[in-house]
C-alpha positions in Angstrom: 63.7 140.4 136.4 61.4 140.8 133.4 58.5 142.9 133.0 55.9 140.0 133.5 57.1 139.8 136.9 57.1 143.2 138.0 54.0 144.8 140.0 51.3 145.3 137.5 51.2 149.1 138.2 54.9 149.4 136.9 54.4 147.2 133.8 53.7 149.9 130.9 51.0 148.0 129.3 49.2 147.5 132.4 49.9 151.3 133.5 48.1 152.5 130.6 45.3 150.0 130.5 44.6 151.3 134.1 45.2 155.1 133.8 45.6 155.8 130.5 48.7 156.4 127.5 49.0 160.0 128.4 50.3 158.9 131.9 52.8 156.7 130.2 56.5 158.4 129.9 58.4 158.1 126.2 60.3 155.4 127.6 57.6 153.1 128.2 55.8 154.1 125.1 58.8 152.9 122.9 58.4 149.4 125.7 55.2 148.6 124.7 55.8 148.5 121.1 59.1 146.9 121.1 57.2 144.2 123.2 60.1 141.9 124.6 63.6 142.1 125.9 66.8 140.6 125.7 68.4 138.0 128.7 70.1 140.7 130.0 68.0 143.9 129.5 63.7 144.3 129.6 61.9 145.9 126.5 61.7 149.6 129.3 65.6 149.1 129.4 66.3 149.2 125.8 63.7 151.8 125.2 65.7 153.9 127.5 68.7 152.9 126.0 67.4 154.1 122.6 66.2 157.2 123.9 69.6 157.7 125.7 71.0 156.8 122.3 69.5 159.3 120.2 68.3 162.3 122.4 64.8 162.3 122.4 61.7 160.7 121.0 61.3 162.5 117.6 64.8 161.8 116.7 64.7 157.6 117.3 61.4 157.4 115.5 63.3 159.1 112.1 66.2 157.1 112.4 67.1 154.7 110.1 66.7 151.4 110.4 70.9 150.4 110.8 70.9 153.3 113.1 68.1 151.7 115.5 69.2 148.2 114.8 72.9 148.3 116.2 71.2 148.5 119.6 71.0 144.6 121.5 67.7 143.0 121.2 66.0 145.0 118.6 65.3 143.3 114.7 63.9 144.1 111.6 60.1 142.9 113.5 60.1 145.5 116.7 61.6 148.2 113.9 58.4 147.6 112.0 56.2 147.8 115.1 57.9 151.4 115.6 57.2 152.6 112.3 53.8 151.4 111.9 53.3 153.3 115.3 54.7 156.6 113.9 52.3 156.2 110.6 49.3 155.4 112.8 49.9 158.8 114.8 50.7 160.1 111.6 47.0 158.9 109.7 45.5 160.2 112.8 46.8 163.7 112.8 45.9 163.4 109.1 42.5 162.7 109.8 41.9 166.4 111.4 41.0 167.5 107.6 38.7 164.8 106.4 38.4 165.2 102.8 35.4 168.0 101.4 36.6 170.0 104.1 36.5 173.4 103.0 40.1 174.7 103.6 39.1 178.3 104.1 41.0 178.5 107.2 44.9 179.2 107.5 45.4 178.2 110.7 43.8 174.8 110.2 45.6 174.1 107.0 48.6 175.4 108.4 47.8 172.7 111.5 47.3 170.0 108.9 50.5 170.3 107.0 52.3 170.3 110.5 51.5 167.5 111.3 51.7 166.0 107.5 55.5 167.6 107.3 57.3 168.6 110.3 58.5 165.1 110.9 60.6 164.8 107.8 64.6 165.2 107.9 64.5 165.6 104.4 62.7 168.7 101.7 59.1 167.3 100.9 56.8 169.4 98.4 53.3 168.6 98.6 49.8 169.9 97.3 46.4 170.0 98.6 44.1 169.8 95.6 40.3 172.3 95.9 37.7 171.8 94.2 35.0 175.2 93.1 34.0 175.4 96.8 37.9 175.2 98.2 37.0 171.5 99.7 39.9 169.6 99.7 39.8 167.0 97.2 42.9 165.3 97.9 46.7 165.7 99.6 49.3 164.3 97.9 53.3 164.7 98.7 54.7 164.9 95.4 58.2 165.1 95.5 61.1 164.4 98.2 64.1 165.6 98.4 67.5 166.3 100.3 67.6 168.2 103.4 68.4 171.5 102.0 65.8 171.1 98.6 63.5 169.1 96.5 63.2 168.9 92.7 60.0 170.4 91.1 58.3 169.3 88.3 55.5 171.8 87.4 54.5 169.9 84.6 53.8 167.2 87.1 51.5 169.2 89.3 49.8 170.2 86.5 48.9 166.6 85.6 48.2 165.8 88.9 45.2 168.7 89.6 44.1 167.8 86.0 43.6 164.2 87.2 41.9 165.5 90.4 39.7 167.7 88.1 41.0 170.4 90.9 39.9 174.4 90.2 42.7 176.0 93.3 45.7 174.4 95.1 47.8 175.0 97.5 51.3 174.3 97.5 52.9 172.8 100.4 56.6 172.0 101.6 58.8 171.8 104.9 62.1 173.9 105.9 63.9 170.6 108.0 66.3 173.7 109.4 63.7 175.1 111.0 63.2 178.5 109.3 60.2 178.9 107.3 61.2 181.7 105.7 61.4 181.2 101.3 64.1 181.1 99.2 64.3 182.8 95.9 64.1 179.8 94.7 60.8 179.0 96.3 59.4 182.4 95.0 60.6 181.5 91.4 59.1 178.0 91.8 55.9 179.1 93.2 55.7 181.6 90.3 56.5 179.2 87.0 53.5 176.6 89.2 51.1 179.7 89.2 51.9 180.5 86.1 52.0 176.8 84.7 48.4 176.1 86.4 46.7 179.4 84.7 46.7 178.0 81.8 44.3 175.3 82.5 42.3 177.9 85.1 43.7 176.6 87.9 44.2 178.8 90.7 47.2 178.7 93.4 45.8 180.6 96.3 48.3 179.8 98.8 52.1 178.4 99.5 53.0 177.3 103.0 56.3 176.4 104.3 55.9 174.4 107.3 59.4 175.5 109.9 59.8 174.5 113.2 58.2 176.2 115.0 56.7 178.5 112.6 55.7 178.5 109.4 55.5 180.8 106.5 52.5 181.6 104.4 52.7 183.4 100.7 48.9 184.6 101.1 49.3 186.1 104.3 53.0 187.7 103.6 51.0 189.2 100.3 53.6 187.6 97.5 51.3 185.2 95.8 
């Protein structure tokens, strides 16, 4: 039977229209967006299947696109309608810190990288670029890398505040392991980019490392 026919309190799209998303479980979440079904299966029994598949929600929505499509019924079109669900949850989160903000608040800038970087299998380095008043100008991911590191450029990140006409950053990147806790590679890197920016009076007041669950902060920890 396909979901058309069901009762409309079981269909997901009606469920939530009714009661609202957060009743919704992750299964019929994934059904709404991948829409329609096979013959043999409804778009709730492949979204369980997926789920199934790959563990949990988290872990389907950073799955690659052969991974996702070797399950029946789903195409390049109900990939995209998953993707440009995660980057719409993904702007929206984003949106906690409008820009001018003034980011004078660890927690919250700690809360706004979350949700910019914990979702990514792979090293991204990132800065958030202050003007005089520490209002955020602009957040940019500048460089991705492998799941263990990222390549650096500080000449880049120089360029980059310069452009942004930036007077203090802060430097920005995620552990995918889990542990937030730096590298002496991320204390040399964080040092040549302070050093690198003071030459054009720019000022690096902070370097997070967003983990899972925690996170790791060179202001607070008193090595920046």
């Amino acid at each position: 039977m396909t979901i058309s026919k069901w009762p409309s309190a079981d269909r997901p799209r009606e469920k939530l229209l009714a009661k609202g998303a957060k009743t919704l479980t992750d299964a019929e979440l994934v059904a709404i967006f991948i829409n329609t079904g096979t013959r043999e299966q409804t778009a709730l029994d492949i979204a369980k299947t997926l789920l199934t598949t790959f563990g949990c929600l988290k872990k389907l929505l950073n799955a690659a696109p052969h991974e996702i499509r070797q399950t029946r019924g789903l195409g390049w079109a109900k990939y995209a309608n998953l993707q440009a669900a995660v980057e719409l949850g993904r702007r929206y989160s984003n949106d906690s810190v409008p820009l001018r903000s003034k980011l004078n608040n660890s927690k919250a800038t700690q809360q706004f990288l979350v949700n910019c970087l914990r979702h990514y299998p792979n090293e991204v380095f990132a800065c958030l670029f202050l003007d005089n008043h520490y209002r955020l100008i602009q957040f940019e991911e500048l460089f991705h890398g492998t799941i263990n590191e990222a390549t650096i450029y500080p000449r880049e990140i120089v360029r980059r505040a310069l452009i942004h006409n930036a007077a203090h950053l802060i430097l920005a990147h995620n552990h995918p392991s889990g542990s937030p806790d730096p590298s002496e590679a991320d204390k040399n890197i964080t040092h040549h980019i302070k050093q690198a920016l003071a030459l054009v009076d720019i000022n690096v007041i902070d370097h997070i490392i967003i983990g899972n669950p925690e996170n790791f902060s060179f202001a607070e920890a008193g090595i920046i």
